[in-house]
ZAMARGU-4260 file (C-alpha; in steps of 0.2 Angstrom, whole numbers, plus 5000, padded with zeros to 4 digits):
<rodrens>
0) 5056/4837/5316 | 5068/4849/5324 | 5064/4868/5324 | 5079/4878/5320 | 5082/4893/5335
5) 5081/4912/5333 | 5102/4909/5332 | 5102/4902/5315 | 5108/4904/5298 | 5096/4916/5290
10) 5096/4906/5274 | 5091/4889/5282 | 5076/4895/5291 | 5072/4907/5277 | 5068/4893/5264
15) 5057/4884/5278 | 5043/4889/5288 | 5051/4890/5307 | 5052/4907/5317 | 5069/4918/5319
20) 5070/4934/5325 | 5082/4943/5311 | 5101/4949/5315 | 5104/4966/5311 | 5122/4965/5302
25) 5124/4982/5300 | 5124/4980/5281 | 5111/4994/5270 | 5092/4993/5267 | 5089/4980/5253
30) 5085/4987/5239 | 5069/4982/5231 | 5062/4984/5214 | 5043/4983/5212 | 5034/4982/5198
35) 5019/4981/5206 | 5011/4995/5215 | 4997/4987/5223 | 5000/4988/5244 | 5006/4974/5255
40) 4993/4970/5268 | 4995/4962/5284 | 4980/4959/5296 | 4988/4958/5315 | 4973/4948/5323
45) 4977/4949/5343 | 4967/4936/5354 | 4954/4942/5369 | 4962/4958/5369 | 4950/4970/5379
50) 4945/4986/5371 | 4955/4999/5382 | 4971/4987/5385 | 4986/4996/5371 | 4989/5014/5375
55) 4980/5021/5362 | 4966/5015/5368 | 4968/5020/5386 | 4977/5007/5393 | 4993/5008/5405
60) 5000/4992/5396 | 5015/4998/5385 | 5012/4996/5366 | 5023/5010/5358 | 5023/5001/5343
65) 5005/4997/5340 | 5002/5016/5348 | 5015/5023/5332 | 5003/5012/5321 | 4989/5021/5327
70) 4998/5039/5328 | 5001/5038/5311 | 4986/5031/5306 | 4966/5031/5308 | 4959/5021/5322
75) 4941/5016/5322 | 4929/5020/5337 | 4914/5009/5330 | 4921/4994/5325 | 4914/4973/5327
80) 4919/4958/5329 | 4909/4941/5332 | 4910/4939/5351 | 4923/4924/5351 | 4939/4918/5342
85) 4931/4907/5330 | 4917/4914/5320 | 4928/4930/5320 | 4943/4920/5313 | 4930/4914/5299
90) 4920/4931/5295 | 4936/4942/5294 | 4945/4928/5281 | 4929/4926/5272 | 4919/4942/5269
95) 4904/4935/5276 | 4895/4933/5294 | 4902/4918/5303 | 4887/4906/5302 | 4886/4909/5282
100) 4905/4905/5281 | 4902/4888/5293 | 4906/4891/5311 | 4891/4900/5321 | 4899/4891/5334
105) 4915/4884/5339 | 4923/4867/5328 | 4912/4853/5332 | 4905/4849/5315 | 4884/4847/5321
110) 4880/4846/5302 | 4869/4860/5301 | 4874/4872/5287 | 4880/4886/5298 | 4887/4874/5312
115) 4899/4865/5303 | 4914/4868/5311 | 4925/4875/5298 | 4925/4886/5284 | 4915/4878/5271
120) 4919/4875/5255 | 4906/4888/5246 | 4917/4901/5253 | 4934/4910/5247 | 4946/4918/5260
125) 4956/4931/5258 | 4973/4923/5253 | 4962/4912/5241 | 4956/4929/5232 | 4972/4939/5234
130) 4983/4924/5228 | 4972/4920/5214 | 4974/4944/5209 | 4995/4941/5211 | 4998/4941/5227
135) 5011/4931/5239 | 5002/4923/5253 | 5006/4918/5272 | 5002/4915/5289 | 5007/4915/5306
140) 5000/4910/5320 | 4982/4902/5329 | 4972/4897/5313 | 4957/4890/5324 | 4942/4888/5307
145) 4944/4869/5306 | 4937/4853/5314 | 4949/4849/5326 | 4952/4830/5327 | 4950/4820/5344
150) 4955/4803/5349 | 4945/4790/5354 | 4945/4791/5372 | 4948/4804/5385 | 4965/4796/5390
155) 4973/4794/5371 | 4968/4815/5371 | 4978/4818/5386 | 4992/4808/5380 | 4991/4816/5363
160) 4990/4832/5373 | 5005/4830/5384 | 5014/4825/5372 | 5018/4807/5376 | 5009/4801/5356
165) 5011/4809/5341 | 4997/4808/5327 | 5000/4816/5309 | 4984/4827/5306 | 4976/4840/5322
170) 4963/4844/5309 | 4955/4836/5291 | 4972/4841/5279 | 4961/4851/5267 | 4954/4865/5280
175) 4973/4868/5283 | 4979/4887/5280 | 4989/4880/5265 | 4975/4872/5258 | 4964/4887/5259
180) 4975/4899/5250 | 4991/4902/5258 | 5007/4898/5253 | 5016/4898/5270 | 5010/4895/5285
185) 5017/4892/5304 | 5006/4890/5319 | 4994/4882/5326 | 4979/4871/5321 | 4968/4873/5338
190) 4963/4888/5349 | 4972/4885/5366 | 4990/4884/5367 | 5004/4883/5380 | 5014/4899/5375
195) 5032/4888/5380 | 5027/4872/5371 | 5011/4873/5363 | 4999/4859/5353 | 4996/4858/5337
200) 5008/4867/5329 | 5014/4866/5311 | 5026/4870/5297 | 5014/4871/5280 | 5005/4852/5286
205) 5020/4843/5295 | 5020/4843/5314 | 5033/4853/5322 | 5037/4839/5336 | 5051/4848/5345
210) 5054/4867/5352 | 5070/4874/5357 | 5070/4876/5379 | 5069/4896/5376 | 5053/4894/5364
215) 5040/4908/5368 | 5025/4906/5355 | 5022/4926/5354 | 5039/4930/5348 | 5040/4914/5337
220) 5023/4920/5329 | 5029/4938/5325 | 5047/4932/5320 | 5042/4920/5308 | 5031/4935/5300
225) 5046/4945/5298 | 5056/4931/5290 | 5039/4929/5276 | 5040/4950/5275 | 5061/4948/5272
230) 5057/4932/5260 | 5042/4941/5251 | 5050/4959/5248 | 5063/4951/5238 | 5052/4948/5224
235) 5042/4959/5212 | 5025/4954/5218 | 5014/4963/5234 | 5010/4952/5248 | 4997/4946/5261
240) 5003/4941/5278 | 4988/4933/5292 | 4997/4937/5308 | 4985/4928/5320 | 4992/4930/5339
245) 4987/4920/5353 | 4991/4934/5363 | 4985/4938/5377 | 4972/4923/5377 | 4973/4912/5394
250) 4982/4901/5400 | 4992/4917/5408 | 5008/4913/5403 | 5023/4926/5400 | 5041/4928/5402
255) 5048/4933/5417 | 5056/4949/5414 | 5039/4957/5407 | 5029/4950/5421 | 5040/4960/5430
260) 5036/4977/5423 | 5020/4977/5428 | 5021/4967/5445 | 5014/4984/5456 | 5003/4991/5444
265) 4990/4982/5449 | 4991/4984/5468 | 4980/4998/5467 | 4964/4986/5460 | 4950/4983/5449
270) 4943/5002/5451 | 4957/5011/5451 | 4964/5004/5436 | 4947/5007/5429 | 4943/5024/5433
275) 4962/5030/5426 | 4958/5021/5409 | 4942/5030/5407 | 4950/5049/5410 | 4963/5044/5398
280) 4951/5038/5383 | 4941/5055/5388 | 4957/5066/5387 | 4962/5059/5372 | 4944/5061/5363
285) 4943/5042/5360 | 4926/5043/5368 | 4913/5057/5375 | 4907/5054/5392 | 4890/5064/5388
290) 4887/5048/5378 | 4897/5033/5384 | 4896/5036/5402 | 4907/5023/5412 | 4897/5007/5415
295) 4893/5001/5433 | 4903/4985/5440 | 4893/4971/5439 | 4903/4964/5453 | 4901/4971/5471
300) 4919/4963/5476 | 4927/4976/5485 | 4947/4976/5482 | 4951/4981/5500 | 4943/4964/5506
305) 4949/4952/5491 | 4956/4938/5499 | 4966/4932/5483 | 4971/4950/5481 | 4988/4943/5476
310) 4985/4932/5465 | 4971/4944/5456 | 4985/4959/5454 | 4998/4946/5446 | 4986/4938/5433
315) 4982/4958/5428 | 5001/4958/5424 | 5002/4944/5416 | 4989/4948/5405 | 4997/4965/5402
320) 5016/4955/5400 | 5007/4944/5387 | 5003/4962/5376 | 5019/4968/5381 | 5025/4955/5373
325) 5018/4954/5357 | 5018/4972/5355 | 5038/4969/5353 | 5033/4959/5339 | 5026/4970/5331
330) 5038/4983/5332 | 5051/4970/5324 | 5038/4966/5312 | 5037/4984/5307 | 5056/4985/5308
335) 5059/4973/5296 | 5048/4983/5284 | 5057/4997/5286 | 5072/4989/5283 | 5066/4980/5266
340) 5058/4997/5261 | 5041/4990/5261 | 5034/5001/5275 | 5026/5015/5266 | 5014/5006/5254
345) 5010/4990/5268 | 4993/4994/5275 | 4992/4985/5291 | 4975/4982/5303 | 4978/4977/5320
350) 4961/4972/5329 | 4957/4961/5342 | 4944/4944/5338 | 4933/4950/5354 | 4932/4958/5371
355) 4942/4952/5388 | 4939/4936/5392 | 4928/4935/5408 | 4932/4913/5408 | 4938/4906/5426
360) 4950/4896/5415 | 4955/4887/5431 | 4938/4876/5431 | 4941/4867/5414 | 4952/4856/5422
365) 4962/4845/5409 | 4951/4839/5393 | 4950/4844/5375 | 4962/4855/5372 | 4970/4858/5388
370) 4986/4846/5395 | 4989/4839/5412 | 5007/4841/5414 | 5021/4846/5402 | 5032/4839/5389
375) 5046/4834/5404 | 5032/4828/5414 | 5028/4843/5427 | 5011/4844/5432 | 4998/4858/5425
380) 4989/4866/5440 | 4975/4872/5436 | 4972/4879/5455 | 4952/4885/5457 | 4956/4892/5474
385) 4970/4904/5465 | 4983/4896/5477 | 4995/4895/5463 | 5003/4912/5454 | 5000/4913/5435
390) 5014/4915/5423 | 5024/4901/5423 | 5021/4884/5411 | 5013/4876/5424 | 5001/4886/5429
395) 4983/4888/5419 | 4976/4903/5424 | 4965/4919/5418 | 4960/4935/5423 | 4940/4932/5426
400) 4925/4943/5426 | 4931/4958/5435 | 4947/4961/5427 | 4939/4960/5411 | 4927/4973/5413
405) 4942/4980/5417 | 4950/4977/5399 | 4935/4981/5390 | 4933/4999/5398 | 4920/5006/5396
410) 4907/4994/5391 | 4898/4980/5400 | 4901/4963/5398 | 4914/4953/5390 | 4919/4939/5376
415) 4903/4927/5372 | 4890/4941/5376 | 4882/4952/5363 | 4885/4968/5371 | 4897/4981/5368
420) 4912/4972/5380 | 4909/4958/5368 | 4907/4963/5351 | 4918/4982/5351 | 4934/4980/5346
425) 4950/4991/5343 | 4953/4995/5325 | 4969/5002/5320 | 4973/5005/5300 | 4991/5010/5296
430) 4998/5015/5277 | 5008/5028/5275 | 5007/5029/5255 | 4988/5026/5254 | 4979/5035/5271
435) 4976/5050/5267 | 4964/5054/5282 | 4973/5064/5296 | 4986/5055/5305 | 4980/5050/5322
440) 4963/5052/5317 | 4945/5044/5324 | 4934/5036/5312 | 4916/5034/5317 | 4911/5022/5302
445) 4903/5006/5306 | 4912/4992/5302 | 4914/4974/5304 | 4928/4961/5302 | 4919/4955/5287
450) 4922/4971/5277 | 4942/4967/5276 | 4937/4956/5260 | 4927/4970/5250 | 4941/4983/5255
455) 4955/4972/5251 | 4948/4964/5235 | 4945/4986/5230 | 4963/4989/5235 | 4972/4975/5227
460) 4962/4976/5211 | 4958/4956/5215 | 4941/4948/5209 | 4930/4941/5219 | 4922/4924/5212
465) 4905/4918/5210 | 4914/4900/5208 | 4928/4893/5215 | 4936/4877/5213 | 4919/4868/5207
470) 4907/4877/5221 | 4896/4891/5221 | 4903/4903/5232 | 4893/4916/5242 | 4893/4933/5239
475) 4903/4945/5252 | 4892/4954/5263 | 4906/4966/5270 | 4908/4986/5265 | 4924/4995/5259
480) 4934/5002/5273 | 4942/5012/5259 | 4930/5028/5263 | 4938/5029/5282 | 4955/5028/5275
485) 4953/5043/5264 | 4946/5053/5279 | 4928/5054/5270 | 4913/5051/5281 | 4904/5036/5278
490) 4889/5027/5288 | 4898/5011/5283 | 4884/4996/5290 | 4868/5004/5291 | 4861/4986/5301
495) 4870/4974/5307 | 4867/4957/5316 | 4876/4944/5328 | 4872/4928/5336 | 4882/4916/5346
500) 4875/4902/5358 | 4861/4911/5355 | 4868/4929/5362 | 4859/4941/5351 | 4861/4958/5344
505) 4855/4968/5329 | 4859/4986/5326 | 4851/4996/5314 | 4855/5016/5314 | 4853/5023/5332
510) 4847/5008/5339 | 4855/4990/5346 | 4841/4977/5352 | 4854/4964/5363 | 4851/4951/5375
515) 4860/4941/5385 | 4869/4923/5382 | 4852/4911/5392 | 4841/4926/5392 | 4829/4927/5379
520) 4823/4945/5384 | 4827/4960/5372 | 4835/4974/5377 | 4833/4991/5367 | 4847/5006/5368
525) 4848/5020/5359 | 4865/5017/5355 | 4872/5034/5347 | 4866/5041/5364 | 4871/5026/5374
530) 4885/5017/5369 | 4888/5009/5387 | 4871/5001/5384 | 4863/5008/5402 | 4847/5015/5398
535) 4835/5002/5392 | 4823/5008/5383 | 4813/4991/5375 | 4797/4994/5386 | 4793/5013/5380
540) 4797/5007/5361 | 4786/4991/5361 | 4785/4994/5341 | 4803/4995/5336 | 4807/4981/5348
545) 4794/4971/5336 | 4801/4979/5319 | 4820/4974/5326 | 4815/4957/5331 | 4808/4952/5314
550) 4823/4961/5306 | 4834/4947/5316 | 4822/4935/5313 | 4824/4936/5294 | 4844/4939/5295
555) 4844/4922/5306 | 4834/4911/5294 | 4845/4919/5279 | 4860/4916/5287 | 4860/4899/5294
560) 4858/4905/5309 | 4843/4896/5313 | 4836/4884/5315 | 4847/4875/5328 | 4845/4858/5335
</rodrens>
């Protein structure tokens, strides 16, 4: 099937599912009559995106679009994710914690209730409940909630995966977006991708077989949400748009003129870099230092004496190209609804699925997921020794441990663990007509990916069902959001809990009682006072380390979360 480029007719790729970047013509704002007064909402979902990377959050990366969102917004200094892609993916589009909704893990179906793999049919998502109230629905982007479908030997997957076979279906057709409540979708099935020619990608269910040469997957992601935006606005009905980036998730791949924006910054090293983040979140009163101290290195590599200096200061500007990158996006995203007057009543979130990921990409090797040469027949390196320079489509490449306590500034740890580099993500509310909080604002409620249902469902007046489609469906565990918007103060999730290959946490009030991934040890922190998780305090509070325990305990068994084979 051919994909149509960014240099099309506007009414051809309008009336299908493939990306352009809209052609300012000069011509007026369309005008739009809505009958409907309900907001538009669009979740912007970015991918191992560490907590201090956009600008509002500390970062030195450039993202003046997503930093207006939060200018003009509220952005959310206590807010949680899963740990990983996956189980994220499932508990925000579902309302519920990820084991409930199917996938405690990743999307190998082990035929246990909460490890099944995909979302599960006792469930609803989001654009299932908001379609059902009225609303248009679509998605763009990494959908990642399904079974992913493999091919009998290792050698038929790395064909398949480079390209050289073709096979109808990447996962079962019914845990595909548009069998799960969206009317549009564009994207991709499975969790890696090759940002120039990536696997798995689809219009509604038909494989997209071909890209154009100047294909880049961020810009196709974010301009096929602003040609839903352009399609939708025309009508008399509010929408939902699922914009799921892949962005800035490894292999590091970027264009070349926004690697080269960033190609000193990152001379100066790990601690530097770190240090600057930290005054700038201080200074701009995202966090108190009394409280949230800067965390120690786990690392002693010293930057002066890194032998793969080079490499190491180019994959940190990749990394911050990739951002770069999609934060363009956005800003046409945002564009585009200014331009079909939808702006004011859209509510946006923008959020990232975990922390910085800490994975030396470069040791997978091809397998699963991940090709051996391209489309054209290049080889992949995936160079373990860091002799090859991250950025280009043959190069499968990541940041590793240090730069991503780096990202994730100033918490410990990284993507997968159930600390605070984990599991704290950046949460960034937008809605000109509907936020009444101050603009700029902090909010300090506790929330979770899994409250975007009950606040969505409140604000678009949508039911949530008991049964859907012949299933019992689960209740939503989430809470409204709707309090932080209004600038109220809320304690939001008095407890909350996480498991994921058996990394740990529960937090209840003050207090979080965390291990690590293979550690079975609790660790107690008084987390109001501590929220860089330094001081343990498990052996002077032997009781509340019991009481905590069998409060996760009872949260596993009635979540599916145990037992596990």
């Amino acid at each position: 099937m051919k994909i149509y480029t960014k240099y099309s007719a506007l009414a051809l790729f309008a009336s299908m599912a493939f990306f352009t970047a809209f052609k300012d013509d000069g011509k007026a704002p369309e005008k739009t009559l809505k009958a409907d007064e309900r907001p538009n909402i669009i979740v912007i979902l970015a991918d191992d995106l560490g907590f201090s990377d956009i600008g509002c959050y500390g970062g030195e990366i450039k993202t003046p679009n997503i930093d207006y969102l939060a200018a003009q917004g509220v952005r959310f200094r206590n807010f949680y994710n899963t740990s990983r892609c996956c189980p994220t993916r499932a508990a925000l589009l579902t309302g519920l914690y990820n084991h409930n909704a199917g996938i405690g893990e990743m999307t190998q179906d082990r035929n246990i209730e909460g490890y099944r793999g995909a979302i599960t049919k006792n469930t609803v998502t989001l654009a299932e409940v908001l379609r059902d109230a009225g609303y248009r629905t679509a998605m763009s982007g990494k959908w990642h909630v399904a079974n992913t479908v493999e091919q009998p030997t290792p050698q038929a997957q790395q064909d398949w995966l480079n390209h050289k076979t073709s096979f109808p279906l990447f996962s079962p057709i019914d845990q595909y977006p548009t069998n799960r409540g969206f009317e549009k979708f564009f994207g991709t099935l499975w969790g890696v991708v090759d940002f120039f020619d990536p696997f798995s990608l689809v219009s509604g269910t038909t494989p997209i077989t071909t890209v154009p040469k100047d294909y880049y997957h961020t810009d196709a992601i974010n301009d096929t949400a602003s040609t839903y935006i352009r399609e939708f606005s025309k009508g008399d009905k509010p929408f939902f748009l699922y914009v799921a980036e892949n962005a800035p998730h490894w292999p590091l791949q970027a264009k070349p003129e926004d690697i080269a924006k960033y190609k000193d910054t990152y001379k100066v090293g790990w601690d530097a870099i770190r240090a600057a983040r930290y005054k700038r979140m201080v200074a701009m009163g995202l966090i108190d230092p009394k409280t949230a101290p800067l965390s120690p290195r786990k690392s002693n590599d010293n930057w002066e004496n890194n032998p793969t200096k080079q490499f190491d200061e180019m994959a940190m500007a990749v990394h911050a190209a990739m951002i770069d990158r999609m934060d363009q996006g956005i800003g046409r995203i945002i564009k585009t609804l200014k331009e079909t007057n939808q702006l004011d009543n859209t509510l946006i979130v923008f959020l990232s699925d975990n922390g910085a990921s800490p994975e030396d990409a470069m040791r997978y090797g091809p397998g699963f997921d991940r090709p051996s040469q391209t489309r054209s027949g290049e080889k992949i390196a995936y160079p373990i020794y860091k002799k090859v320079m991250p950025g280009p489509q043959t190069s499968y490449t990541s940041i590793g441990p240090i730069w991503a306590n780096v990202a994730n500034t100033p918490y410990q740890l990284a993507k997968a663990q159930a600390y605070e580099g984990g599991v704290h993500t950046p949460m960034i509310a937008f809605w000109p007509k509907g936020i009444t909080a101050k603009k700029g604002s902090y909010s300090d409620q506790v929330g979770h990916v899994m409250d975007f249902m009950r606040t969505f469902t409140a604000l678009g007046k949508a039911k949530y069902p008991t049964h859907y489609k012949g299933n019992t469906i689960k209740p939503m565990q989430g809470e409204s959001l709707v309090p932080a918007l209004k600038g109220k103060q809320a304690v939001g999730h008095d407890m909350l809990f996480n498991e994921h290959f058996n990394a740990r946490y529960v937090r209840a009030g003050d207090w979080k009682l965390v291990n690590l991934a293979g550690d079975s040890t609790w660790h107690l922190y008084n987390i109001k006072n501590d929220k860089t998780e330094l001081k343990d305090m498990a052996a002077q509070n032997p009781d509340r380390v019991k009481v905590l325990n069998d409060k996760w305990q009872a949260w596993a068994k009635e979540n599916h979360v145990s037992p596990k084979n």
